[in-house]
C-alpha positions in Angstrom: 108.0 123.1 56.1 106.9 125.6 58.7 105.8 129.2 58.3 105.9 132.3 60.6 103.9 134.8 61.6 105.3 137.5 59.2 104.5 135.0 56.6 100.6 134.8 58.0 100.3 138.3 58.4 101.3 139.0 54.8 98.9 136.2 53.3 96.1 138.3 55.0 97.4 141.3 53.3 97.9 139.7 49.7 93.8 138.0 50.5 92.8 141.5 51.2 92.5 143.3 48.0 90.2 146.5 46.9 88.6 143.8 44.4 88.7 140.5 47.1 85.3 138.9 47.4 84.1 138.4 51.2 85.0 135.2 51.6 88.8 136.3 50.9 88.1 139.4 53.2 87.0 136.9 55.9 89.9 134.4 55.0 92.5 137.1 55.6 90.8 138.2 59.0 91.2 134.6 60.1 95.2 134.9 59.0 95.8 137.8 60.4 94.1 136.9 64.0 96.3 133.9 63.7 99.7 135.7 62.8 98.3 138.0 66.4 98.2 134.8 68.0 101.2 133.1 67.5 103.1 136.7 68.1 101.7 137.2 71.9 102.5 133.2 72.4 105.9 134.0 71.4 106.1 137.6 73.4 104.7 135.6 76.5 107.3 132.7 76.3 110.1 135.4 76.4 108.9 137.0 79.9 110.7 136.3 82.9 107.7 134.8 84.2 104.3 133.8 83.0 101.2 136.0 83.8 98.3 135.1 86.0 95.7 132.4 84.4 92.4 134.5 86.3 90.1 131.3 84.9 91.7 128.0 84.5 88.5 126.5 82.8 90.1 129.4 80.0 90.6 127.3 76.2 94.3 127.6 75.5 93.8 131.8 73.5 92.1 132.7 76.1 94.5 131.9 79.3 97.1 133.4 77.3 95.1 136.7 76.9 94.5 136.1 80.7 98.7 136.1 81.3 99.5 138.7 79.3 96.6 141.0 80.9 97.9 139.9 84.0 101.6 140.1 83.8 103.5 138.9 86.9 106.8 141.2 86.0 107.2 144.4 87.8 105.2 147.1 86.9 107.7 149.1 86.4 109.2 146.8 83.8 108.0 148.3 80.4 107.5 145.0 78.9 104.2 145.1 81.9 102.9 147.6 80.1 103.4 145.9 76.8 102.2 142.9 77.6 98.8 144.3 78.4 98.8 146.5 75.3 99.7 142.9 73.5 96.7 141.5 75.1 94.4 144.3 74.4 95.2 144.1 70.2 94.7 140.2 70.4 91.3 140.6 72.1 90.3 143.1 69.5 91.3 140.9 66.4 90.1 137.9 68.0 87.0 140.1 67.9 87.2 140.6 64.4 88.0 136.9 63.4 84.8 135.6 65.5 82.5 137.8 63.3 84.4 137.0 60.1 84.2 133.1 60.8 81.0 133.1 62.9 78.6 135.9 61.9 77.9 134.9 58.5 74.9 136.9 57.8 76.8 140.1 58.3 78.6 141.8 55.9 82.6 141.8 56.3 83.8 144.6 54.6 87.2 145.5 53.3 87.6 148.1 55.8 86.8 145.8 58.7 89.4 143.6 56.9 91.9 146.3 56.8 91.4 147.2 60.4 92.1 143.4 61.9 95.4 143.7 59.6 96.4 147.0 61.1 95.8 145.9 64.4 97.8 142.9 63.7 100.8 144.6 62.2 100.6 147.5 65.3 101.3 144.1 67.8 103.9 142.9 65.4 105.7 146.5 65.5 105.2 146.5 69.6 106.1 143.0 70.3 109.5 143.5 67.5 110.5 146.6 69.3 111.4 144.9 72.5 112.2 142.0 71.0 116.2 142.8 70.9 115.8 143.0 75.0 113.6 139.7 75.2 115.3 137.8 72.4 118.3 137.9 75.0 116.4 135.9 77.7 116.3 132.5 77.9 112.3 131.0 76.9 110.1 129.7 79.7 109.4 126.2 79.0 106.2 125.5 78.3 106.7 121.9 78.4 106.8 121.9 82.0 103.1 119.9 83.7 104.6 122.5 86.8 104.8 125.1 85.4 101.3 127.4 85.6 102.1 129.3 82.1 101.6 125.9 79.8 99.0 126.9 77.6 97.6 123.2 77.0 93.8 123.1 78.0 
């Protein structure tokens, strides 16, 4: 069975309850950072081209943060624009989840919970809204060794 990143997204949201303890508050951060994740993968893979990998020492998140901050399409392509705003939400979950899974000794409240969700469904709304003019474009392939977007480390 697989699962989508609607369906991660609204895990985080049913963990994130005005009576969840913190380790359900942390658990829902981690979901939601994930659901992020998996919906910039999935923008990315529907450009015309992959972005620019700035460090290729990057782990596998962050080159793809790197390509979508770095988008090779024309600037004047509003998915350019996008694509950095896609990057820019990822980074500031991402920021979220390393606290939440990390930084145990501070407190994760239910408004820093809140706030990775609403980040997460703000990239979800962006990334949907184009998606009628990307879902008509053929995928890269990321299974391509050539090919400089492949997200393997």
């Amino acid at each position: 069975m697989s699962i989508t990143p609607k369906q991660l997204v609204e895990f985080s949201q049913a963990l994130n309850t005005a009576n969840a303890n913190e380790v359900a508050r942390r658990c829902a951060i981690g979901r939601s950072y994930y659901a992020a994740f998996h919906l910039a993968k999935e923008f990315h893979a529907k450009l015309s081209q992959p972005g620019t990998v700035v460090s290729s020492r990057a782990g596998v998140h962050e080159r793809l943060y790197q390509q979508l901050e770095n988008p090779t399409i024309s600037p004047a392509d509003p998915k350019h624009l996008i694509s950095r705003e896609v990057a820019a939400l990822a980074r500031r979950i991402k920021r979220a989840r390393t606290k939440a899974d990390y930084e145990l000794g501070q407190t994760i409240d239910l408004e820093m919970a809140d706030e990775a969700i609403d980040h997460t469904l703000k990239l979800k709304a962006l990334v949907e809204s184009h998606g009628k003019a990307l879902s008509a474009l053929k995928p890269l392939d990321t299974h391509q060794p050539s090919q400089p977007h492949m997200l393997a480390s």
